[in-house]
KOLDREN-866515 format. One record per residue (C-alpha): x, y, z; residue number from 1. Coordinates in Angstrom, 1 decimal, padded with zeros to 4 digits, always signed. Example, Ala and Ser with C-alpha at 12.3 -4.5 7.8 and 13.67 -1.06 7.14 Angstrom:
2
(rec (+012.3,-004.5,+007.8),1)
(rec (+013.7,-001.1,+007.1),2)
END
This chain:
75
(rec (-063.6,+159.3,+133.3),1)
(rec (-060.8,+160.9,+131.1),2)
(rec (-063.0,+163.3,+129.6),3)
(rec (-064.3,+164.4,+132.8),4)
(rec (-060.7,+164.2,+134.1),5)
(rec (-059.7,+166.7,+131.2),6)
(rec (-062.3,+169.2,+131.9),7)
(rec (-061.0,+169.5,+135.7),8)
(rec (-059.0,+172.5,+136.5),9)
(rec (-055.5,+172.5,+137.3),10)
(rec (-056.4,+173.2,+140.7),11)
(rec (-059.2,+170.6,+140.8),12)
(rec (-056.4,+168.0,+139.2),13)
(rec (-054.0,+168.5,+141.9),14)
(rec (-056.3,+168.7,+144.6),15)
(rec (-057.7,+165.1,+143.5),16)
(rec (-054.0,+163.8,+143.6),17)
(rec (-052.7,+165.6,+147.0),18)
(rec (-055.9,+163.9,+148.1),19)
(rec (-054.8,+160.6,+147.6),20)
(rec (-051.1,+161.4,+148.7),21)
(rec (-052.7,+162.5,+152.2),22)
(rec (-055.1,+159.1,+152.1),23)
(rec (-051.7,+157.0,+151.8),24)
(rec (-050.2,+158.8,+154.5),25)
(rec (-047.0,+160.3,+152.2),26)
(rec (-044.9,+162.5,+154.1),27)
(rec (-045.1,+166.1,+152.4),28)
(rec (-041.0,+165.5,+151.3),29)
(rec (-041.2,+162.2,+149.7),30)
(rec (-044.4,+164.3,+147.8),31)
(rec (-042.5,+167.1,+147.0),32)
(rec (-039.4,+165.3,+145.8),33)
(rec (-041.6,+163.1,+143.6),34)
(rec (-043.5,+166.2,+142.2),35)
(rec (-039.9,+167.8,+141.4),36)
(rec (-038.5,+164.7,+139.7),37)
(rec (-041.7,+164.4,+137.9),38)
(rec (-041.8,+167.8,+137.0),39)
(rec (-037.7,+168.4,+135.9),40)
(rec (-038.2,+164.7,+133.9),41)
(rec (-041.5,+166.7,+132.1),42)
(rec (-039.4,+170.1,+130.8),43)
(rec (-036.5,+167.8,+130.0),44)
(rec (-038.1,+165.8,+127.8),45)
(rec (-040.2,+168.8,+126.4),46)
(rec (-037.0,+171.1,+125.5),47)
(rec (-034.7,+168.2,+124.8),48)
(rec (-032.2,+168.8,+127.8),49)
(rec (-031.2,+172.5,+126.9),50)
(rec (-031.0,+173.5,+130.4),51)
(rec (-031.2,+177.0,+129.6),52)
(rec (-034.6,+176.5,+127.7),53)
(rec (-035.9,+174.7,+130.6),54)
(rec (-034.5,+177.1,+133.1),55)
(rec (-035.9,+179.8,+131.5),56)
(rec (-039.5,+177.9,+131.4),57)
(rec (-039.2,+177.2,+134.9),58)
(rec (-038.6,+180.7,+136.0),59)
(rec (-035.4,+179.9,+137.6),60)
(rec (-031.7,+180.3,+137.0),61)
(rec (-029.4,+177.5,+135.0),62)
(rec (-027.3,+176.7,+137.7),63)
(rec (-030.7,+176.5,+140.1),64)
(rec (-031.7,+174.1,+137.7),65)
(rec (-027.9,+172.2,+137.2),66)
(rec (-028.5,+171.6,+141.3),67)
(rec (-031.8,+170.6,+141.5),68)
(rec (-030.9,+167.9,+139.1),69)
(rec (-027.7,+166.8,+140.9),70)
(rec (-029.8,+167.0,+144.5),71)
(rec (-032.3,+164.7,+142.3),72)
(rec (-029.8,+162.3,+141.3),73)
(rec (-028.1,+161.8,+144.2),74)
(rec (-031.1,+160.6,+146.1),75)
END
């Protein structure tokens, strides 16, 4: 299963997981804050919490980024 898992497109990957999401019934915010905490947890860990770094990965400015985790800690 895990090899044919890793020979899925991105595309095909998320696909396989939104499907699930939509088979629990999860309402499209709770997905999409879960996908963002998922994802900022991901670069953080990958450039060690230089926020610049990870903004810069992310395609989005450092204070976008500085909100997005306060908005995500707050919750």
């Amino acid at each position: 299963m895990c090899e044919e898992f890793d020979s899925l497109t991105l595309h095909q990957k998320m696909k396989l997981l939104i499907k699930e999401m939509v088979e629990i019934e999860l309402p499209i915010k709770e997905a999409l804050k879960e996908f963002e905490k998922i994802y900022i947890d991901i670069a953080t860990q990958k450039y060690n919490g230089k926020k610049s770094k990870m903004a810069r990965a992310l395609g989005i400015h450092r204070n976008t980024l500085c909100n997005i985790i306060k908005r995500l800690k707050s919750d």
